[in-house]
Each structure stands twice: as C-alpha cells, then as structure tokens.
C-alpha positions as CSV (number, residue, x, y, z in Angstrom):
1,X,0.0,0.0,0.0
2,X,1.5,3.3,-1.1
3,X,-1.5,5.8,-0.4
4,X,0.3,8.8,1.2
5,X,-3.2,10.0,2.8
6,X,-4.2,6.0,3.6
7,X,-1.3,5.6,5.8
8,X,-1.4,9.4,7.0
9,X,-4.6,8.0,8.5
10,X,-3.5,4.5,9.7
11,X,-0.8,6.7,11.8
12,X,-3.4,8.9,13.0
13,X,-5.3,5.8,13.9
14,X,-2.3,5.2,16.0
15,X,-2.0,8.6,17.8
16,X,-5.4,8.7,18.9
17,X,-4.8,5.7,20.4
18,X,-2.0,7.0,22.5
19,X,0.8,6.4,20.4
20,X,3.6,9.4,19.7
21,X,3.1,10.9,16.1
22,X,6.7,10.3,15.5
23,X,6.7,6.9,16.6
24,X,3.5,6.4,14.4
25,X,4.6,8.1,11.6
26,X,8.2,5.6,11.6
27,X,5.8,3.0,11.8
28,X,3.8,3.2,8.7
29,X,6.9,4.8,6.9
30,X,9.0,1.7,7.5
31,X,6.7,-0.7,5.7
32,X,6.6,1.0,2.7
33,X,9.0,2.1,-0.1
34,X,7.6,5.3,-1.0
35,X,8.8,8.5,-3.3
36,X,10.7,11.4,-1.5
37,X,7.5,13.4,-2.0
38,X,4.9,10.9,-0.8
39,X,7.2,10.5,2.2
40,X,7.1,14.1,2.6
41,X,3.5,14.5,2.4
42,X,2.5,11.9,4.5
43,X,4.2,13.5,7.6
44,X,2.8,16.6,6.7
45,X,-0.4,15.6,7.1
46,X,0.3,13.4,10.0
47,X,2.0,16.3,12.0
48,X,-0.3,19.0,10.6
49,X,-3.0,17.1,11.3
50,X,-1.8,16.9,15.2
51,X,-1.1,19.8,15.7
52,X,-4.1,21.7,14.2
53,X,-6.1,19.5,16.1
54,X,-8.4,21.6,18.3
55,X,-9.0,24.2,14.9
56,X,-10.5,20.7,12.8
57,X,-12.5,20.0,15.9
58,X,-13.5,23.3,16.1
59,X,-14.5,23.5,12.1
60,X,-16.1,20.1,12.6
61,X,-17.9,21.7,15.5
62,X,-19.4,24.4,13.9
63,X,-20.3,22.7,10.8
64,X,-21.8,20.0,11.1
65,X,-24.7,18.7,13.1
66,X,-22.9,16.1,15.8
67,X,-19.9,17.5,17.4
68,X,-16.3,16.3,16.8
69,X,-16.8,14.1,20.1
70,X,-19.9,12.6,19.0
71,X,-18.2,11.6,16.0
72,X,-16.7,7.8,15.5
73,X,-13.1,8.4,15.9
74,X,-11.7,7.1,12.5
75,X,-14.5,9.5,10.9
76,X,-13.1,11.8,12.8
77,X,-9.5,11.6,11.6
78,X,-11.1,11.3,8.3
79,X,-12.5,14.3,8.5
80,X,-9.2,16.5,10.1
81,X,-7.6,15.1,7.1
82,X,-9.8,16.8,4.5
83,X,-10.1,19.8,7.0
84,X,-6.3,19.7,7.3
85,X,-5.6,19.9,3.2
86,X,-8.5,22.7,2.4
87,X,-7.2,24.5,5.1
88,X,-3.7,24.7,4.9
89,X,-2.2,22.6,2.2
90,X,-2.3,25.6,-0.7
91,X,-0.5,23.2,-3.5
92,X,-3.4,20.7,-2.3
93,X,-6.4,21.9,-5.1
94,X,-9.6,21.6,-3.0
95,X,-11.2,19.4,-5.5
96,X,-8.6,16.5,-4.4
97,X,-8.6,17.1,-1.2
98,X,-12.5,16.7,-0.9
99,X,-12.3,13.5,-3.3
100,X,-9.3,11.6,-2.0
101,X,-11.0,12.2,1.7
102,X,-14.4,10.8,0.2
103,X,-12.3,7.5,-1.0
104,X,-10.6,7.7,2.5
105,X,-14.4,7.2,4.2
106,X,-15.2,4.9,1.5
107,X,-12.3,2.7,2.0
108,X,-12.2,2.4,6.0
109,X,-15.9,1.4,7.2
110,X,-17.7,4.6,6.2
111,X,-19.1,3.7,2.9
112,X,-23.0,4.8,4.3
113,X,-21.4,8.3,5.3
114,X,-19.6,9.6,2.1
115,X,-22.1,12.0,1.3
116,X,-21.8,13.5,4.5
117,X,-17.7,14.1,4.2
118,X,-18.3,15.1,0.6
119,X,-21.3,17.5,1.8
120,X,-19.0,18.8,4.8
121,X,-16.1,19.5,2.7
122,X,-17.8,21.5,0.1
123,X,-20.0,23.6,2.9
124,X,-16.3,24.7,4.1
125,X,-15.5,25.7,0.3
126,X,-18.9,27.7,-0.4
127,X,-18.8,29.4,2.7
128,X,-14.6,30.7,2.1
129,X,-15.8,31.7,-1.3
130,X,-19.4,33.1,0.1
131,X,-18.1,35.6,2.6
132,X,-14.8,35.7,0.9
133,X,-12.7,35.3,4.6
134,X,-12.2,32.9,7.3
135,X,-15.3,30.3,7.6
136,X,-13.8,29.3,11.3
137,X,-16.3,31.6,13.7
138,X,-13.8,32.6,16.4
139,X,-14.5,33.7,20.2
140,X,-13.9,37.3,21.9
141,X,-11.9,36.4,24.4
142,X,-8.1,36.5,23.6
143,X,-7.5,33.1,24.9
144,X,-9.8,31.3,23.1
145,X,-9.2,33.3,20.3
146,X,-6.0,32.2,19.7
147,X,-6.4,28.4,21.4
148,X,-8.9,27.4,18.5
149,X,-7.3,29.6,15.5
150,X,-3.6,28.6,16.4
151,X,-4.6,25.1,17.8
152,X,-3.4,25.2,21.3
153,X,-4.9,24.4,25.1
154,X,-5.7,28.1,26.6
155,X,-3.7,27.3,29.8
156,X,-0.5,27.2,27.4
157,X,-1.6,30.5,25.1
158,X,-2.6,31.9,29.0
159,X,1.2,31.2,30.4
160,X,2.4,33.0,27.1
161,X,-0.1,35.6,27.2
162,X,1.5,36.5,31.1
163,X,4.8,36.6,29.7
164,X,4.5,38.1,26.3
165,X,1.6,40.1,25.9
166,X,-0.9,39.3,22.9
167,X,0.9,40.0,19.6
168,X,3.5,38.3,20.5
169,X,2.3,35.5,21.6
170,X,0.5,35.1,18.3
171,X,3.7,35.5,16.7
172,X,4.7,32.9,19.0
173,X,2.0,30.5,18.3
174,X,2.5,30.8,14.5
175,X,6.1,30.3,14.9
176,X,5.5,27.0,16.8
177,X,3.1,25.7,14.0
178,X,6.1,25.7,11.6
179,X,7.8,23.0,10.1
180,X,11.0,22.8,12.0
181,X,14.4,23.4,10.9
182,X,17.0,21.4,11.3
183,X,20.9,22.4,12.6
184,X,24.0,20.1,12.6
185,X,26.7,20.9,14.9
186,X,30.3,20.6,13.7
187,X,32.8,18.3,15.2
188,X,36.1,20.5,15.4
189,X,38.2,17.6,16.7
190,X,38.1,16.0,12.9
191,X,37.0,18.8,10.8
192,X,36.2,22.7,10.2
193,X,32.8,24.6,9.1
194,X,34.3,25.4,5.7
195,X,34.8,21.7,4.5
196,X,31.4,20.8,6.1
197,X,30.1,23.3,3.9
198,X,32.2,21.9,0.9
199,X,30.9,18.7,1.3
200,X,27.4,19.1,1.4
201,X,27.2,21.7,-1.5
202,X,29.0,19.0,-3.3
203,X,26.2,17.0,-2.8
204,X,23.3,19.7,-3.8
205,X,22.3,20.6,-0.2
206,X,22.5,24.2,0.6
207,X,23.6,25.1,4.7
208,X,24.0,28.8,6.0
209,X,25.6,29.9,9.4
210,X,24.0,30.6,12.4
211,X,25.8,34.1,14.2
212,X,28.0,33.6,17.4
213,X,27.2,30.1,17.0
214,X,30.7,28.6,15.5
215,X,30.0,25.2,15.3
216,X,26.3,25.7,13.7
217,X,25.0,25.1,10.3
218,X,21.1,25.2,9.2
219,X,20.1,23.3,6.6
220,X,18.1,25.1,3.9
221,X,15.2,23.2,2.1
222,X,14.9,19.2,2.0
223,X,17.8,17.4,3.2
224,X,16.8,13.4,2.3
225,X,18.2,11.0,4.8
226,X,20.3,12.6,7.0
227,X,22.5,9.5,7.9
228,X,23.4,9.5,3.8
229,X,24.8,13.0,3.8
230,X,28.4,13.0,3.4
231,X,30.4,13.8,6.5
232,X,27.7,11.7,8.6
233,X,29.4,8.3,9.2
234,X,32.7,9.7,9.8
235,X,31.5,12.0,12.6
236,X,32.2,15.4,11.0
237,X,29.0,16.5,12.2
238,X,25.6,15.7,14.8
239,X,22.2,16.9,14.6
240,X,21.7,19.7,17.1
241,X,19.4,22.5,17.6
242,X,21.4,25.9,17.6
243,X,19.6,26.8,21.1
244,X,20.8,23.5,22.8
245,X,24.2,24.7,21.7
246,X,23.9,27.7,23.7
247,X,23.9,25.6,26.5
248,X,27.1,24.0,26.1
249,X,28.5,27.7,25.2
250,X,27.0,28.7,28.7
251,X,28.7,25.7,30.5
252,X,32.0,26.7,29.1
253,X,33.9,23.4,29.6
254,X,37.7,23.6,29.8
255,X,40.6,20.9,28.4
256,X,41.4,18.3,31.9
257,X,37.7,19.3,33.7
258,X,35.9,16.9,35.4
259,X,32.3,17.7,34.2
260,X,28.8,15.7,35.0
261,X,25.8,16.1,32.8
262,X,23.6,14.6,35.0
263,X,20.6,14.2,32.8
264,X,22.7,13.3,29.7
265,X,20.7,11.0,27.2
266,X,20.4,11.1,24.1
267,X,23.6,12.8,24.5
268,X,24.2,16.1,22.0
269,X,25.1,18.1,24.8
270,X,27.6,15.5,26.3
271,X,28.9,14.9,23.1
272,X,29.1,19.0,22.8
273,X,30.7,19.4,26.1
274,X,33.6,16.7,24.9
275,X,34.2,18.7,21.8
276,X,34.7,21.9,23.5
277,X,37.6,20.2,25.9
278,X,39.0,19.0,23.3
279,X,38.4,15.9,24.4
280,X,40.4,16.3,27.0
281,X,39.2,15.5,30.7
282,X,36.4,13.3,32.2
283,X,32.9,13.6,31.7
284,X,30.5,11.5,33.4
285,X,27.0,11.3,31.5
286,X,24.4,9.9,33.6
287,X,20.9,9.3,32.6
288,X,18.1,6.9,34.2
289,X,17.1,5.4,30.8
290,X,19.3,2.5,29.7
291,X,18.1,2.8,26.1
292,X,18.6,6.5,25.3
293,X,21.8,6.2,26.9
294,X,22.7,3.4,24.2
295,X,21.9,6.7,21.7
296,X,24.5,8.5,23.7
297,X,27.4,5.6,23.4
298,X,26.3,4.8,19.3
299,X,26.7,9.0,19.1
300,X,29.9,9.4,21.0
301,X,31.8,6.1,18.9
302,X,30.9,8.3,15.8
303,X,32.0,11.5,16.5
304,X,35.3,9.3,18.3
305,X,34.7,10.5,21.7
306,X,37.2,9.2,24.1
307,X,36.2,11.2,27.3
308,X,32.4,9.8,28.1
309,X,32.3,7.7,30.6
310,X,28.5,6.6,31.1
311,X,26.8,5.7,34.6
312,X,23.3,4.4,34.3
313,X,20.7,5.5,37.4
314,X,18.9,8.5,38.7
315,X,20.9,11.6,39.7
316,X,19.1,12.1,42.4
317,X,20.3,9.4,44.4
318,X,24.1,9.1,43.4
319,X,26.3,10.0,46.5
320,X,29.7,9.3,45.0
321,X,29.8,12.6,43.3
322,X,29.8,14.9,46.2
323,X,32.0,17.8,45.9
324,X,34.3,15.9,42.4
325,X,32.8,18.4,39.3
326,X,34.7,21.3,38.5
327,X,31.4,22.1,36.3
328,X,27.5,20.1,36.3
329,X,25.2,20.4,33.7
330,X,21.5,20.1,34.4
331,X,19.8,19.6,31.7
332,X,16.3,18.9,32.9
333,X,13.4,17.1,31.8
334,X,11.0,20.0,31.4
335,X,7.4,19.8,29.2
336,X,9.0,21.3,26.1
337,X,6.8,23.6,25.6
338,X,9.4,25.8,23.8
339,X,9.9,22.6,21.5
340,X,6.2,22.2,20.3
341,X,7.2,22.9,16.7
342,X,8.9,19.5,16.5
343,X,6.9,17.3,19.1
344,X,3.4,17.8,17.2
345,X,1.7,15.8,20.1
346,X,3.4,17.6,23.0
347,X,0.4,21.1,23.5
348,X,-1.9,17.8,23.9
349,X,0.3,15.7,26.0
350,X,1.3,18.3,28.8
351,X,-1.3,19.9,31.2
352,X,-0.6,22.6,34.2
353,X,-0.9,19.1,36.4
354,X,2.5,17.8,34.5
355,X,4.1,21.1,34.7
356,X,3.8,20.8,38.1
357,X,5.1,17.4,38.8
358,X,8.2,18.4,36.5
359,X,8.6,21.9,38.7
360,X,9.1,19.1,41.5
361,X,11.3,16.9,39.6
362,X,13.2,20.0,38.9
363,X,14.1,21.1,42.2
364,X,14.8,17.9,43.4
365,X,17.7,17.3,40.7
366,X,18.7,21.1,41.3
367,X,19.2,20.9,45.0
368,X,20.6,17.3,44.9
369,X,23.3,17.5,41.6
370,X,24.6,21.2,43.2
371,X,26.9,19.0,46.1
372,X,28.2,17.6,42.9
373,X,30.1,20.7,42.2
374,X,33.5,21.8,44.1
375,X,34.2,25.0,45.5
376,X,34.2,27.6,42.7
377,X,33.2,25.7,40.5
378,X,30.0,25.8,38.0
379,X,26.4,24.8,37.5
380,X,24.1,25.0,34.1
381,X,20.5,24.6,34.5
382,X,18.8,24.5,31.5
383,X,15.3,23.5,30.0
384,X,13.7,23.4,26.8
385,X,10.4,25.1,27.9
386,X,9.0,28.4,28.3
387,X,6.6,27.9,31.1
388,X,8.2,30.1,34.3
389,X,7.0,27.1,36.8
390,X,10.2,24.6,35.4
391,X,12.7,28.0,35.2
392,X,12.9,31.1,37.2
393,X,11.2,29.6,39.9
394,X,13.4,26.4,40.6
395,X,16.0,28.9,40.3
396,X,14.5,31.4,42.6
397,X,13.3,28.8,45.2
398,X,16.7,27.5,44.9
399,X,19.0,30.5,45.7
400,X,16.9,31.2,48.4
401,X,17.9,28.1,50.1
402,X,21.3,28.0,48.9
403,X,23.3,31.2,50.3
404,X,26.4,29.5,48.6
405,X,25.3,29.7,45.4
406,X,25.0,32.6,43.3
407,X,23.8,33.6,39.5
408,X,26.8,34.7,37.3
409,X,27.1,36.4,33.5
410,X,29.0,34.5,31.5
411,X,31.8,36.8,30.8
412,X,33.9,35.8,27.7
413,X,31.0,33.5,26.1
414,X,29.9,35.1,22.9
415,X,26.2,34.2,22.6
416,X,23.9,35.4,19.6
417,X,23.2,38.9,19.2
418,X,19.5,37.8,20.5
419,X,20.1,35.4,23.4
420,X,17.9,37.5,26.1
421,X,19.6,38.0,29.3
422,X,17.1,39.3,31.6
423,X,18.2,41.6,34.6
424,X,18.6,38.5,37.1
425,X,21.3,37.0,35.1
426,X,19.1,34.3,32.9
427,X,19.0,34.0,29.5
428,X,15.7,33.1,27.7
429,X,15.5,32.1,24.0
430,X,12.0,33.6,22.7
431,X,11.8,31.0,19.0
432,X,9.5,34.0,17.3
433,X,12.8,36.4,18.3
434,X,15.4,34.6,17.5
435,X,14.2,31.6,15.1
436,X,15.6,28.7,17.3
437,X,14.1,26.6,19.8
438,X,12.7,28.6,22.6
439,X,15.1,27.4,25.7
440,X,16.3,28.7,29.5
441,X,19.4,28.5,30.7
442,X,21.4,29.8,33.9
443,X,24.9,29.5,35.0
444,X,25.6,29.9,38.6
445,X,28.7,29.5,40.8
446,X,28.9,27.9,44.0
447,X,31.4,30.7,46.0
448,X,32.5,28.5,48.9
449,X,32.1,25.1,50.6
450,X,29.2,25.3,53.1
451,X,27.8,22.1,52.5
C-alpha cells in the first residue's frame, strides 16, 4: 500500500490511540518504499493534522450537526484530514482534497457516510468563497481566540499571554506551528565549518551559518536521509538544535575538567561538552534510561569520543559525586513547551498538572546535583520550555535556600546577538525572536564550601 493519505490515516489511527506521532509516523513509513514526495506528504499531514487539532475540531464543530466528540473516531480523523488539506495545504487543489477524503471514508468502514464528508467538505469551500474570509467563527476572548485559531490548550496560550503580551504571543503561536528546521553541529576535533560546507554543496544541499554560534550550520530546504549525507558516518558532524548549543556555550567546559551532565541521554550536549575540551578531561553522562543512553554511546563512537564515561541511574540518588565536578550540567526534563514545533503531540500531551510534577522533579535534581560541584566551580540549568514554573522559579526557590550559590554572566562567552539576558542574570530564548528553539538557561557558581 502506497496511499500517502491512507497511511497518514492509519498513523493517525495510532495517535489517537496513544501512540507518539513520530513513533507512528516511523511506523507506517518503514513498511513501505515510497517516493521522497509521498514520504514528505505523508508526515505533513500526519504532523499537521496533530497539531491543528483543536482548529478541525472546532470546524467540525461548527459545521456539522454532531460534534467532533460525537463523531466515530476514525470519521473523525477522516474528516481533520480533509479539513487539514482545504485549510492549509495551498499546493493541495480543493477538488482533491474533498475527493481523495471521500475514498478515505469509503475505503475504511464509512461507505453509508460519504455523502456526508463530501457534503461537509464543500459547505467549508462555499462558505470561504461566500463571505470571501475565514469560515472558522472565532470567540472574543483572547484566549480562546487564539487556542482554537492557532490550535493550542488556553492554559498554554494563558502562560504565554502573562509573559509576552498578545501580539507576540500570536507570533509565537505561529512560529511553533512551523515545520521545524534542522541544525547540525560541527565536530572540530576532525574537521572545520568550511569543509562541512564543501561537502554538502558538493552533494546539492545548501547550509548557512548561524551568528555567534561557530560550530552551527542550518540546513536550507529538503535534506533526504540525513545519515546519507556525506560527513555523517565519519562524525564530521551531529544533529543539534542551535539553542541546545547555547547551553554548552553557557557551561563553558575547559581541556582536563571533570564535568557531570547529570541528565545526559540522548547525548548532544555530552557529546558538545567533549568537543569543546577538546576531548580532554572526564565527563561523566548519567541518565536513568538504559536505552537512550545506548543513543549517547552509538553517538559518541561516531563523532570518536574518548572522554564519556557513562553511569546508568537516577541523579538524584548518586552520592559518589559529592564535591568531584569542576562544572555540572543540568539539563532537565522539562514539558518542552518551547519545543512544540517539532513534538506535534506535546500542546496535547502536557497539562498545568504535568508542569507541576516536572517543577518538582526539577528542584529535586537542582538541590541534589549542586553538592556535585566543588568549590568555585559551575552549574548550568537549563530547559527546553517556556513555562516560568520549570525556570525562574526552581531557580528562585533555589538560591533562596542556597546562600552558597549565586547567579553569574557568563563573561567571555559570545552568545547570539539575541540570546535575552534578563536583569537576574538568565537567558531566555523567545523562538518567534530569534528563530531557534525557545530554551532557559542559567549559570551559577557555587562561592564556597558550606555544605
């Protein structure tokens, strides 16, 4: 079977189910042998049709006569497919959209109900063309507003709204509903940026540089496989956002340090910190999860790490690290909400009641991985999320029970011209500023041994 919008569905299937939509997506695109551009549209319309989620419902909703959650769930997903394609798939002409979602109802149980998809599709079409602008009916309130037009729960448009302020946090939202970009980070230990570059144009595939950032390259337009592309298999290169990057920046590793990353898997970070020592030094990469931490060890033997040194288990209970890192990097699990751009499922996966579990998590790690560090030396806690429940208040809570420990600027690390460092001494990476994954990140110092 080689349907692009069959097996877009079949993953969908999945999702609803529980399943991630990347996990889903692998899933159906492993069994097949498909062109470049069916593979392409197929997780377009898998991803597009997760994210946009609560704007089909809400079409669905206001068009026809049972609601979305009255619906039967594969009619459902039916229906967010044809949505999904009128809506935003431009290159899509309407007429196919409409017709290859009719086949879709006709071929998966719904045989009875084609008239109905057919009928509901075209209703969406007269009334664009009718009152010549949106057909969605949107609410007055801000939140609402701009949960059902940019597809996201209110309490995460409300925690940006607090932050941000409303046009930017609809400049925000529609930056998260991109397709993401990908980055590769250099490996100086076996190569420079300029025969990276080389290589890849060689090939067709066009990079640019990322300011401040002198390991970074973004790809421009469709890569293919990205294990194919020369420079890959001999570990010229990794995949890695340029805002993770920062982080490693921020740590500031130095040749002969003994640095733990004590939430470490997959491992772009560790494998960052190894680089900038020059491989030089020990660093000790703990993570809970076994098989991530495989990832870590397959990544590291690529890029011909020597210095990683892996220890399996939870950070929060190790005791043999007391006062033996001259730096600790705490890269914590956070809800990703500044990552939502590539984890389509995550705005439906994360609620203020996991946010708050994590804030937990959080300060545990914080208050337990600081006696890690020796006198003088240096902490990085960072997350991928923009919600100030996982970031300035673990911080906050946690200086105010620390006296030894204080936030400092990173003198001498050149960050992009846009990295925000806010009066207190964080740095916040807004993605609709500075077109990289939003991110927080904070260096303290610990300035003497009170323990």
């Amino acid at each position: 079977m080689t349907n692009p919008r069959q097996l877009a569905f079949i993953a969908l299937r999945d999702v609803h189910k529980g399943a991630y939509a990347d996990v889903a997506l692998d899933r159906v695109l492993q069994k097949v042998n498909l062109a470049d551009c069916d593979r392409r549209l197929v997780t377009e319309l898998i991803y597009g049709s997760v994210r946009r989620q609560r704007t089909l419902d809400t079409l669905i909703d206001q068009l026809a006569k049972k609601k979305s959650d009255q619906q039967p769930q594969d009619l459902r997903t039916i229906l967010h497919l044809g949505f999904y394609q009128l809506r935003y798939q431009e290159r899509i002409p309407a007429s196919a959209a409409v017709n290859t979602t009719v086949q879709l109802a006709k071929e998966n149980g719904f045989s009875g109900l084609t008239g109905f998809v057919n009928g509901l599709l075209r209703q969406y079409i007269r009334l664009a063309e009718k009152i010549k602008k949106d057909p969605l009916q949107l609410s007055e309130n801000p939140v609402e507003r701009l949960g059902i037009l940019h597809s996201f729960p209110d309490w995460i448009i409300q925690v940006w709204l607090e932050q941000l302020g409303l046009a930017e946090t609809e400049q925000l939202c529609e930056w998260m509903n991109q397709s993401p970009t990908i980055d590769l980070r250099i490996n100086p230990l076996c190569t420079s940026i300029e025969e990276v570059e080389a290589a890849l144009q060689s090939v067709g595939i066009l990079v640019r540089r990322i300011p401040h950032l002198p390991q970074a390259l973004r790809f421009i337009g469709n890569t293919g496989s990205i294990q194919k592309l020369p420079g890959f298999k001999e570990g010229w290169w990794t995949v890695q956002d340029s805002s993770a990057q920062l982080v490693s920046h921020l740590l500031d590793p130095q040749p002969g340090e003994v640095v733990i990353d004590v939430c470490a898997a997959p491992g772009g970070k560790t494998t960052h910190i190894a680089e900038l020592m020059a491989d030089k030094g020990k660093i000790w990469a703990c993570d809970r999860t076994a098989s991530r931490l495989r990832k870590l060890q397959e990544n590291s033997q690529r890029l011909n790490l020597q210095s990683i040194q892996i220890y399996t288990g939870d950070s929060r209970h190790f005791n043999q690290f007391q006062n033996t890192a001259d730096r600790v990097l705490l890269d914590a699990p956070c809800s990703g909400l500044g990552t939502m751009h590539r984890h389509a499922d995550a705005r439906w996966r994360q609620t203020p009641e996991s946010v708050r579990e994590l804030s937990v998590l959080q300060k545990e790690l914080l208050t337990h991985t600081s006696t890690f560090v020796k006198p003088g030396g240096v902490l990085v806690y960072a997350t991928c999320t923009l919600h100030p429940a996982e970031n300035e208040e673990v911080i906050s809570a946690f200086l105010a029970e620390s006296p030894d420990w204080q936030i400092e600027s990173p003198s001498g690390v050149e960050l992009p011209y846009s990295a925000h460092t806010t009066p207190q001494g964080w740095f916040k990476v807004w993605p609709h500023r500075q077109d990289m994954d939003g991110f927080f990140m904070v260096r303290l110092r610990k300035t003497n041994n009170s323990e």
